[in-house]
N, C-alpha and C positions, 0 to 999 in steps of 0.2 A: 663893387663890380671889378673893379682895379686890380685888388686884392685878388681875385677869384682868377682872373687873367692870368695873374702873376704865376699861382699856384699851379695852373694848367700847365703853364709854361718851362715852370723846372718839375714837374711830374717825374719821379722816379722808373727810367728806365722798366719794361717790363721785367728781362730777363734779370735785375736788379732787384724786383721787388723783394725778395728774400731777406736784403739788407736791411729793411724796414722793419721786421719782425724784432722786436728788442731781446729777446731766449736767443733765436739763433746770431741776430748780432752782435750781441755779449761774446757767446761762445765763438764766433768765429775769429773774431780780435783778441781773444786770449788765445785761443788755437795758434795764428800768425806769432803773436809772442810766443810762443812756447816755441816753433817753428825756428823764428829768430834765435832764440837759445839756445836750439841743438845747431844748429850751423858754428855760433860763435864758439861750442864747446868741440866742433868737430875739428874747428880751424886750428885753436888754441892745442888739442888732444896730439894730430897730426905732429906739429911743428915740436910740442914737447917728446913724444916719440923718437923722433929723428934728431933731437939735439941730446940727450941720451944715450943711443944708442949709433946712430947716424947707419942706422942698419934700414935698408928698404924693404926686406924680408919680414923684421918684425913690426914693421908700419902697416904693411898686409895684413900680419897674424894680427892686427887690434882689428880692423875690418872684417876680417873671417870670424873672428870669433863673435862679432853683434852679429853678422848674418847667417851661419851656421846650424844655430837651435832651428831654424825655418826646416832645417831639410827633418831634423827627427820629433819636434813638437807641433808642428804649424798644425797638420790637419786635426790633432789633438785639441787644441788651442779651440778652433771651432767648436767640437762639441760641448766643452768649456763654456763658449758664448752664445749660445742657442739653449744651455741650464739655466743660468745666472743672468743676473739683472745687469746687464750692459752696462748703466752709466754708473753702479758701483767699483765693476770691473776695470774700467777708465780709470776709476777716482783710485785704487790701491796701483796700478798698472802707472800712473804720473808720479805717484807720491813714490815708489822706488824708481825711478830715474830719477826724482829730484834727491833723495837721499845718497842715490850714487854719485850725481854730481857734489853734492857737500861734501862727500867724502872724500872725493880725486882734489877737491879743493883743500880742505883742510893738511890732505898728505904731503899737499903739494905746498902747502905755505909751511910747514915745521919740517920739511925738505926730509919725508922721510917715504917719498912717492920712486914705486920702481914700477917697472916696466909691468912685469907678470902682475902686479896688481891692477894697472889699465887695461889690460888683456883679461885678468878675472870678471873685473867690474861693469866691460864690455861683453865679456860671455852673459852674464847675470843681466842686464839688462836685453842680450838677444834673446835670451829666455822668457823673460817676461811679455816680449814684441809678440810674441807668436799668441798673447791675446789679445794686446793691446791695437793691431792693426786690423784684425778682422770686428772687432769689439768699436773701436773707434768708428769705420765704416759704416757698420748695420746702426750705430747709433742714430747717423745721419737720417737712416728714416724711420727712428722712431721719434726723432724732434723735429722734423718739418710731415706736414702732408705730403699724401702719396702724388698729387698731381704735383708739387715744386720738389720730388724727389729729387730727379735730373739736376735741379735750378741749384739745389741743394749740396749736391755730388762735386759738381762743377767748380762749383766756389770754394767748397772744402781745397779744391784743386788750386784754384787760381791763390789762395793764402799761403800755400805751400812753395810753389813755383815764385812767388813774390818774394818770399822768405830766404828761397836758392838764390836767386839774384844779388839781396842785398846783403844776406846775413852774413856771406866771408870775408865781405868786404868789411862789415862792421866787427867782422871778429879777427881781421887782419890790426884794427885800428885799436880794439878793446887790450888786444896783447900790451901794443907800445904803450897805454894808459895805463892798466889796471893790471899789466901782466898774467900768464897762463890761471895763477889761480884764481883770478877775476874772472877769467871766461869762466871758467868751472861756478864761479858761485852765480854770476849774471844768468848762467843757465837753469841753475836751480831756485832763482827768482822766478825766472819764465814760467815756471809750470807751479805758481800760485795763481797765474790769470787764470788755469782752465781749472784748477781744484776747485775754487773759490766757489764758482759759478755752479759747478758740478754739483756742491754741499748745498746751496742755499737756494738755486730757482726751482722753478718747478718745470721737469721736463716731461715730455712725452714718455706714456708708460711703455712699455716690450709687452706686449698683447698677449702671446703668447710664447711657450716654451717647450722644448722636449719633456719628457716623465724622469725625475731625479731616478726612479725606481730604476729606468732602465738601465742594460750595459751601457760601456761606453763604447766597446766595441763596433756595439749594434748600431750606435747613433752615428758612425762614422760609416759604418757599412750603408746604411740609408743613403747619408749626404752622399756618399761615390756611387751608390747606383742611379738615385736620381740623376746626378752630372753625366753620366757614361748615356742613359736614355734620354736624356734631353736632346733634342738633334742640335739647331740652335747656340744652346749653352754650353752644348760641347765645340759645335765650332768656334765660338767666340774663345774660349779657351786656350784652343789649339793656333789660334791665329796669334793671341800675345806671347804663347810660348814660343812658336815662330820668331816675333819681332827680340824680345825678351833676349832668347839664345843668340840671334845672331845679329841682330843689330846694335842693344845694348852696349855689348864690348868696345863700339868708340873710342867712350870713352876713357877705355884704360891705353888704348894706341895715342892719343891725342897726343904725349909725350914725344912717341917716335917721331910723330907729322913735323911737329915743331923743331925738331933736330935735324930729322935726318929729310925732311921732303923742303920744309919752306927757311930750312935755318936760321932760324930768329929767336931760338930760346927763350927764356921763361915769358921774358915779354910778350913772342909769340904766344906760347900755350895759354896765356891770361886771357888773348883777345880770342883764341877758341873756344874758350871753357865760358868766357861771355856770351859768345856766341849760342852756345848750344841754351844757358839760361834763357838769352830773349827769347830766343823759341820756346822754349818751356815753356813758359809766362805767355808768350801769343798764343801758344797752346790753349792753354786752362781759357785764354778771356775769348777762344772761337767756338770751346765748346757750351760757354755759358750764353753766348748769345747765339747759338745754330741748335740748344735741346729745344726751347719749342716748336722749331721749323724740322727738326730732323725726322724724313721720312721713311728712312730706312736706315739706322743707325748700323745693320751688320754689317749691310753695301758702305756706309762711311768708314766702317771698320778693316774692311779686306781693301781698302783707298788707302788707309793711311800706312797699313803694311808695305803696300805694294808702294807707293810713291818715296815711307821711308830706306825701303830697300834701296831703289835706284836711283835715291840723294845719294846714300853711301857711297855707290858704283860710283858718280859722279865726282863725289868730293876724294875718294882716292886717286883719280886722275888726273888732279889738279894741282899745280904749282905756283899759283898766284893765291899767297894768305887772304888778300879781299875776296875773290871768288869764294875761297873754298869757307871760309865764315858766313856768308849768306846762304850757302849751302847748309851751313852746319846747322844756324838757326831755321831751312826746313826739317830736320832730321830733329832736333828737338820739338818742332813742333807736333810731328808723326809723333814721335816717342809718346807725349806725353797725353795725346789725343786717344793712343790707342789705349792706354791704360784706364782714362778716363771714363770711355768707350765703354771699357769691358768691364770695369766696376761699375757702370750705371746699369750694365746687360743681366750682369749679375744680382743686383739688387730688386731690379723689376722683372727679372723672369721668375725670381727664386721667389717660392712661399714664405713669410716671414719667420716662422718656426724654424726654419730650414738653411736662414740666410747668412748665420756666422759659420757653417760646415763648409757650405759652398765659397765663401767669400776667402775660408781661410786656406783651399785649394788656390784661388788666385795667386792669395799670400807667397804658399808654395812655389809657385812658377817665377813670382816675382823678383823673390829674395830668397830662395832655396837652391831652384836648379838656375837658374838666370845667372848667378855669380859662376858656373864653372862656363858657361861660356866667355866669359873673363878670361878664366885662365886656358882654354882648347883656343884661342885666339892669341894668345901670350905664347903659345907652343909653336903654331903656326906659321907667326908672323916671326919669330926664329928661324924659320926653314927656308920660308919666300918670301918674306919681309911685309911690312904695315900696310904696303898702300893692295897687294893682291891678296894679302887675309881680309881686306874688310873688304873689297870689290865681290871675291867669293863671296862671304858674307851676305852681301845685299842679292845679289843674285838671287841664291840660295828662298831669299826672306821672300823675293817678288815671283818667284818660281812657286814657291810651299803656300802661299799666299791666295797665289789662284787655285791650285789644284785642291786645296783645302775650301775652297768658294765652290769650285764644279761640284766637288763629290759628296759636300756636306749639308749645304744650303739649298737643296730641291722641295725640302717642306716640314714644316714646323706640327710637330703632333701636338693636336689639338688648337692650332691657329693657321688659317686660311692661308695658301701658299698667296706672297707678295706681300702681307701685312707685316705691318715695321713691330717687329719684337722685341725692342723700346719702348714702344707705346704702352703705357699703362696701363691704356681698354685691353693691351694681347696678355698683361700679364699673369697670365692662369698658372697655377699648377698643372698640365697639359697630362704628362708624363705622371702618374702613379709610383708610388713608392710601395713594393711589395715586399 
């Protein structure tokens, strides 16, 4: 009886139950390693860059070049993962990242590592992202049920954002240990947790698939008509490209804040760049415990637009580094809610056949067009300076926000105007594919 007490007593959390599952808690603890790995290899990538060349132009060009392929392969990429079997996809999509890490390792220990080859090897593996993210995604719900989709999404979320927190710290500490080509091979450790798994359990099948026969052309023109007729799934779209474009670019300003607004130097920018983590991480762990309470996930969607906008406005305003970090950690939190948001929107509005085309649209918005608001903010804030680029900025987001609420969200074809489009009972194919 005691026993039984007991057991009531530490009962595993609802919105936690996922972790139970031994398939997806395998995989989501090698995922968080893997997670771990690219932070530690970004840290160690970064600082070798710049000790090199001490050029901040070419420490850019290694980050353009991993996000880049998004803009001319990403929606490609989709039709790619709506053919093919997802979790093989994964498994070749891991095993070149971990060979490209071996290999910036290995160049890097017989010191015959140049720059254009971190920039090649970063091009090749932004090549390969543009399956592996929408491919990783839709995987998610072919290995949990359709009712812990959300529960599902979330936590893929919160292992990530956990990951951002701790991993540069632990790849700040691996350099002084084990030096740059340590991170490099630690990294390419990481991603035997999620091969491993991949090769040997047995996961949920991909149900269905587009016709090999078909164009590809065709299979792309499908997924972008469906998204353009979706009412819904178009605004949910339109609303992350909103936050995306113009709130994102933070934090590349983050730099100036710490100089030139609260001057306290790198010290400062560390306690920002914290800052915006916890948020991140509060992020992921409000949407895993508010998906099964949330009853209108778009309404919480055009919230967290419009609230991260007018953190922005706020934290440009601001001259006191405590304030403006508890600001920061709202605007992390926004950020990462909405993305969260709009891949759970996407996954449970989209038919399953359907759902790496549409998902690799997001892709797109994400890491495609998303990075030149980076640099139209970089331009800007040259002209009128950091703290009135990013105050425009938010404006802009909590302005485009609503208006994109008025003129989009008046009713969902084929689900009853007011029902939550979240909800896995609305999630129909509504919208015809002709």
């Amino acid at each position: 009886m005691n026993a039984l007490i007991v057991k009531r007593h530490f009962q595993t959390p609802a919105f936690l139950r996922l972790l139970t599952d031994k398939t997806f808690g395998i995989f989501l603890f090698g995922s968080f390693l893997s997670s771990m790995g690219f932070w530690i290899q970004s840290v160690g990538q970064g600082w070798q860059v710049l000790q090199m060349t001490n050029s901040a132009l070419l420490l850019g060009l290694v980050v353009f070049a991993a996000t880049a392929p998004n803009i001319l392969f990403s929606l490609f990429g989709g039709v790619i993962v709506d053919r093919l079997n997802r979790r093989w996809l994964i498994t070749v999509v891991q095993i070149v990242y971990m060979v490209t890490a071996l290999l910036l390792g290995v160049l890097t220990t017989l010191h015959l590592i140049t720059v254009w080859q971190i920039i090649a090897l970063a091009l090749l593996n932004g090549i390969f992202s543009c399956i592996g993210f929408p491919a990783w995604q839709a995987f998610i719900g072919d290995l949990v049920p359709r009712e812990d989709l959300k529960q599902g999404i979330a936590l893929n979320s919160v292992q990530f954002n956990l990951s951002r927190v701790i991993g540069p710290a632990v790849g700040g500490i691996s350099i002084g240990l084990v030096g740059i080509a340590g991170a490099y091979y630690l990294n390419a450790l990481s991603y035997v947790f999620v091969i491993v798994p991949l090769l040997v359990m047995k996961f949920g099948v991909q149900s269905s698939r587009t016709s090999a026969k078909q164009r590809v052309l065709k299979d792309l023109s499908e997924g972008l008509r469906y998204t353009v007729q979706h009412k819904v799934l178009r605004m949910i779209l339109l609303l992350q490209l909103v936050i995306a474009f113009l709130v994102y670019p933070f934090a590349a300003l983050l730099p100036l804040f710490a100089r030139d607004v609260f001057h306290t130097g790198a010290i400062g920018l560390g306690e920002l760049n914290s800052a915006v983590g916890i948020g991140a991480l509060t992020g992921s762990l409000l949407v895993v415990m508010l998906t099964r309470r949330m009853v209108n996930g778009s309404r919480m969607l055009v919230w967290t637009c419009s609230i991260g906008g007018l953190a922005c406005v706020a934290f440009s305003m601001m001259f006191n580094i405590q304030i403006a970090c508890s600001l920061l950690v709202l605007v992390g939190v926004c950020m990462v809610m909405s993305s969260t948001i709009a891949n759970t929107a996407v996954q449970t509005l989209v038919p399953e056949a359907m759902r790496g085309r549409v998902l690799s649209i997001l892709a797109l918005i994400i890491f495609g067009i998303a990075p030149f608001g980076n640099l139209a903010s970089g331009w800007v804030s040259g002209i009128i300076g950091a703290q009135h680029t990013l105050a425009i900025g938010g404006v802009l987001c909590f302005v485009l926000a609503l208006l994109i609420c008025v003129s989009q969200v008046k009713f969902t074809p084929g689900v009853p105007d007011g029902e939550d489009p979240l909800n896995p009972v609305d999630a129909t194919s509504a919208v015809s594919v002709r």
